[in-house]
C-alpha positions as CSV (number, residue, x, y, z in Angstrom):
1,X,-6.6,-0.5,-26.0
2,X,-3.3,1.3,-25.4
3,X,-1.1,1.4,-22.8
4,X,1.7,4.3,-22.2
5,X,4.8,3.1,-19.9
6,X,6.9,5.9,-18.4
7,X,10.3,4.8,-18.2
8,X,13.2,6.4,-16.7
9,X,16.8,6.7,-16.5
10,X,18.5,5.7,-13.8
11,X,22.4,4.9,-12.5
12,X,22.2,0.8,-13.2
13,X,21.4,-1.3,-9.7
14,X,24.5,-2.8,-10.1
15,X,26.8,0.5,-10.0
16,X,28.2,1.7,-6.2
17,X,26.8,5.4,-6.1
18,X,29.1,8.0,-5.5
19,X,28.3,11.6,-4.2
20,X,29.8,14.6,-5.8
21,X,32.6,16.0,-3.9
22,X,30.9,19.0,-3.8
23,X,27.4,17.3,-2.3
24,X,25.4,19.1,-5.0
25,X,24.1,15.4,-6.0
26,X,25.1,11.8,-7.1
27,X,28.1,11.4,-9.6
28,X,26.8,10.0,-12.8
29,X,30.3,10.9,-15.4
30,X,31.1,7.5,-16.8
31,X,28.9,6.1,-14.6
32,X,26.5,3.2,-16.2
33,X,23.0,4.0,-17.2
34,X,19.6,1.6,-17.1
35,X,16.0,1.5,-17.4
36,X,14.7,1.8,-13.8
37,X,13.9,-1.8,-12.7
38,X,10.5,-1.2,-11.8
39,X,10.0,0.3,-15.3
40,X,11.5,-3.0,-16.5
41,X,8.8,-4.9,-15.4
42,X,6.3,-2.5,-16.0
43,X,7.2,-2.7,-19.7
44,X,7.3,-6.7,-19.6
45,X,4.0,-6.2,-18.3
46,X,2.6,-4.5,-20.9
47,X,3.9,-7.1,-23.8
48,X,2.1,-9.8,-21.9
49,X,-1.1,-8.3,-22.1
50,X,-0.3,-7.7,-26.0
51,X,0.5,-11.0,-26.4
52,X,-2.9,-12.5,-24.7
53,X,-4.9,-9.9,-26.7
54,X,-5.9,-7.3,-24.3
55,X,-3.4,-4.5,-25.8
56,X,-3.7,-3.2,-29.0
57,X,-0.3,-0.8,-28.8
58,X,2.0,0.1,-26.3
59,X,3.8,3.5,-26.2
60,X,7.0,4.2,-24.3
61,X,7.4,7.3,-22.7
62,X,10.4,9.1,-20.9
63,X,11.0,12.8,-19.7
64,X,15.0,14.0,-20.0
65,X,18.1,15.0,-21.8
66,X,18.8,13.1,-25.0
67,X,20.3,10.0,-23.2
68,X,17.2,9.0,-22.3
69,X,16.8,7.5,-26.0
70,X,18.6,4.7,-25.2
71,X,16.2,3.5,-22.5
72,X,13.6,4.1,-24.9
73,X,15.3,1.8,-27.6
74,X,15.4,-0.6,-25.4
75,X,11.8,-0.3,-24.0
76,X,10.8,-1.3,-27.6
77,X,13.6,-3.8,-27.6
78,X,11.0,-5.5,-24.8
79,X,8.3,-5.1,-27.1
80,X,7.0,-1.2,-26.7
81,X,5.6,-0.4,-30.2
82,X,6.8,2.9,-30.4
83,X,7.9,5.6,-27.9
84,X,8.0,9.7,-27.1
85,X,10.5,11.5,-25.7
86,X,10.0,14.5,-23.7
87,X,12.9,16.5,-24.2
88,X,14.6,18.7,-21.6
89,X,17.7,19.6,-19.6
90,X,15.7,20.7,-16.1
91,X,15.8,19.1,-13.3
92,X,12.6,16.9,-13.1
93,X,10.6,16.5,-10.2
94,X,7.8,14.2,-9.6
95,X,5.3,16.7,-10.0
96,X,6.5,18.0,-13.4
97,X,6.9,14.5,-14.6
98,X,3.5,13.6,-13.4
99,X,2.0,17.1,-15.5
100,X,4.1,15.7,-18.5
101,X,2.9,12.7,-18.4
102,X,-1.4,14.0,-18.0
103,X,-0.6,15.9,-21.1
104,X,0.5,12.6,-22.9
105,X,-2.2,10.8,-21.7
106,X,-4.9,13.4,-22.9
107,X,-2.8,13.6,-26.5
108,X,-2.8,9.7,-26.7
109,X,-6.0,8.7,-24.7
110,X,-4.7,5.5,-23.1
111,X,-7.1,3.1,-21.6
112,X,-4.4,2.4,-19.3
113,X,-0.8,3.2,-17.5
114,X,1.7,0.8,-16.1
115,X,4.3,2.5,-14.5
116,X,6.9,1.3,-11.8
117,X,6.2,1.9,-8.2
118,X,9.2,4.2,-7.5
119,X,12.4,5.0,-9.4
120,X,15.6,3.7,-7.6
121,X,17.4,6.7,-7.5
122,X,15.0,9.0,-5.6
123,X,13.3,6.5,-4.3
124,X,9.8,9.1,-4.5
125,X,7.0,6.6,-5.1
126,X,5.1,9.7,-5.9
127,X,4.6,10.5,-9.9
128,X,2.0,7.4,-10.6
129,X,-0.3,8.9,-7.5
130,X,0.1,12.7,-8.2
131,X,-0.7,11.0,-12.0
132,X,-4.3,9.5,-10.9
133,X,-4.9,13.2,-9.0
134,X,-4.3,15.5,-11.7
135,X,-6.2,12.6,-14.6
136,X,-9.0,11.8,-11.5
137,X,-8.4,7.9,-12.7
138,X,-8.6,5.1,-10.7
139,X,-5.3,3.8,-8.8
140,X,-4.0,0.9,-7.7
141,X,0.0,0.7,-6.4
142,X,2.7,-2.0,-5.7
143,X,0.8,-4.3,-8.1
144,X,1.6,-8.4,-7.7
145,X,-0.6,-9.4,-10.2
146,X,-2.7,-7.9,-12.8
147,X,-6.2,-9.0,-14.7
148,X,-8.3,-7.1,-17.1
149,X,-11.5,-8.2,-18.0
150,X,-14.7,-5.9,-19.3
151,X,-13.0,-3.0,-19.0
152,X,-12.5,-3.1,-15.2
153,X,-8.5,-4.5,-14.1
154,X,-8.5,-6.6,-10.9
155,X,-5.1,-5.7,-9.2
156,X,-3.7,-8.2,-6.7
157,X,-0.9,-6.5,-4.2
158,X,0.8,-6.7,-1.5
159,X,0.1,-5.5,2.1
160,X,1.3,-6.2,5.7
161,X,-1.5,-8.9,6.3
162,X,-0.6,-10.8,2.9
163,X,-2.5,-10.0,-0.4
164,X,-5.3,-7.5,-1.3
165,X,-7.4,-7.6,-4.4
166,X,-8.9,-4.6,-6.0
167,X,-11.7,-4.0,-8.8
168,X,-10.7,-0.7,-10.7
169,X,-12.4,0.9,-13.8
170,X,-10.6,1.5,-16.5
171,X,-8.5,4.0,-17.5
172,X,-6.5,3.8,-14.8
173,X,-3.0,4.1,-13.4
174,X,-1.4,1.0,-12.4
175,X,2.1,0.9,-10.5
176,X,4.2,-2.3,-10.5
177,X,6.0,-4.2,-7.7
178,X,9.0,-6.6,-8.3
179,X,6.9,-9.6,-7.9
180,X,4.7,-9.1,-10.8
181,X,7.3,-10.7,-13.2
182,X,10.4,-11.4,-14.3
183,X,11.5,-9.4,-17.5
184,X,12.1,-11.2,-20.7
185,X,16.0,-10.8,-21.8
186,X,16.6,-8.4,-24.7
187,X,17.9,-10.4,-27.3
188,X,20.0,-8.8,-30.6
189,X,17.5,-8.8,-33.0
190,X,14.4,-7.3,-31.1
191,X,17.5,-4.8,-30.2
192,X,17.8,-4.3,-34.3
193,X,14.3,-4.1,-34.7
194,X,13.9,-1.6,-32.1
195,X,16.2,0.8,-34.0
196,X,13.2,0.9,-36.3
197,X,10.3,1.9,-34.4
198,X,9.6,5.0,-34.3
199,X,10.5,7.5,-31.6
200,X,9.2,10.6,-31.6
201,X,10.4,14.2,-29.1
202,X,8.4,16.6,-27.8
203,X,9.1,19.6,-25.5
204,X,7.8,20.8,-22.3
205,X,6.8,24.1,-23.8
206,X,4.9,21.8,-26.9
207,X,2.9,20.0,-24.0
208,X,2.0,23.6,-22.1
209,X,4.1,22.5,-19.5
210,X,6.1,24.7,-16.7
211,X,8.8,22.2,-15.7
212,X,10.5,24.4,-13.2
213,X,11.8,22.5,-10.1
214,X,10.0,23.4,-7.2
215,X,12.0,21.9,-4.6
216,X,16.3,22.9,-4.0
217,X,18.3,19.8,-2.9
218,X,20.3,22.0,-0.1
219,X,23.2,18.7,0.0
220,X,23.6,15.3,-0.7
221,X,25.9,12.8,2.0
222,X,26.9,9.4,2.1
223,X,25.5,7.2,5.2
224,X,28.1,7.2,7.9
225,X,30.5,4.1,8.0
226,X,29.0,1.4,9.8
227,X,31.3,1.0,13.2
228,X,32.5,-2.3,13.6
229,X,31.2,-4.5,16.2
230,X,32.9,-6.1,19.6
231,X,32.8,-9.2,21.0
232,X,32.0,-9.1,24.8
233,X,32.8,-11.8,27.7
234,X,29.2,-12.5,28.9
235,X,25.4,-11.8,29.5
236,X,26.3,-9.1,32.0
237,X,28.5,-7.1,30.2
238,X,26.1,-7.0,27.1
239,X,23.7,-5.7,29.4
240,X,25.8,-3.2,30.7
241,X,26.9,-1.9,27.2
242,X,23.4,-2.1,26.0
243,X,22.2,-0.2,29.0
244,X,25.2,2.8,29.5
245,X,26.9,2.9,25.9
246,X,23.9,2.2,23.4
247,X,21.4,2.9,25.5
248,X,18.9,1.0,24.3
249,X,17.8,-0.5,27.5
């Protein structure tokens, strides 16, 4: 069976955003680069059900500029077998990303998609659902833990009320939560190896796809600065600031 794993882009967790002084967006010159962390583990994911026999081949996919190679590279660096790039400068959406990605998965016919939950730069959670819409497969989101047997995956998450478990045919789209796994570090020579694999680019236009962004960002802020704090005398005059100033009582 194969499995395709979108991976995307992303400013690294790591990096303090900064807004464009203009507030047209976030600042990403010389800014550092890394797979989104949920796409981390979805990969991981993937290479553990290779390596317990339940995968045949694992394909890598990512929508964007040429930079997006890199995350690729080291997709396959994980353990991806080989990976496509879907090459263009617009501004991708969910919704395009998701039509991309239904035109893969009809070129490839995978038996299954593991994809993370949200990226960490729109925070969206949207392109694995609108995925399962447009391909009518079974879902199942924030995945814990996942099992495949007989061609149905059982798909431990979480919920308010502790754990659910669901039964899903296969194919299906499965998006990951952090506590699925720990990624494996990305030693130097899976890195070499990686270089190796084959990576292979494709166009919106190739796929029949209209990529055009269908919402406008009118402006992008930071969160105001947090006001510092006071320390009062007693009971009474934190009641009477809660009540008057904050007004929260």
């Amino acid at each position: 069976m194969k499995v395709l794993v979108p991976v995307k882009r992303v400013v690294d967790h790591n990096v303090k955003i900064r807004v464009k002084s203009d507030q047209t967006g976030v600042d990403t010159d010389n800014v550092k680069m890394s797979m989104n962390p949920f796409d981390e583990i979805a990969v991981e994911e993937a290479v553990r059900l290779k390596e317990k026999g339940l995968v045949s081949e694992i394909i890598a996919v990512s929508c964007g500029a040429k930079p997006v190679q890199e995350t690729l590279r080291t997709a396959m660096a994980i353990g991806a077998d080989r990976s496509i790039h879907v090459d263009t400068e617009a501004e991708l959406q969910p919704l395009a990303v998701a039509k991309l990605l239904k035109a893969l998965v009809e070129k490839e016919e995978p038996g299954l998609v593991i994809m993370g939950k949200q990226a960490i730069d729109d925070d969206a959670n949207q392109t694995g659902q609108m995925l399962a819409a447009l391909l009518d497969w079974a879902q199942a989101t924030f995945a814990s833990e996942i099992t495949l047997e007989d061609q149905k995956a059982q798909v431990t998450r979480e919920i308010d009320g502790g754990l659910e478990t669901l039964e899903i045919n296969l194919p299906a789209i499965v998006t990951t939560d952090l506590r699925l796994n720990e990624p494996r570090y990305v030693t130097l020579p899976n890195i070499m190896r990686a270089k190796k694999k084959p990576l292979d680019t494709i166009t919106p236009e190739e796929l029949s796809v209209d990529v055009t962004p269908r919402l406008k960002t009118q402006k992008v802020t930071e969160p105001p600065v947090r006001q510092a704090g006071v320390i009062v005398e007693d009971v009474a005059t934190l009641v009477e600031k809660l009540k008057n100033e904050a007004k929260v009582i």
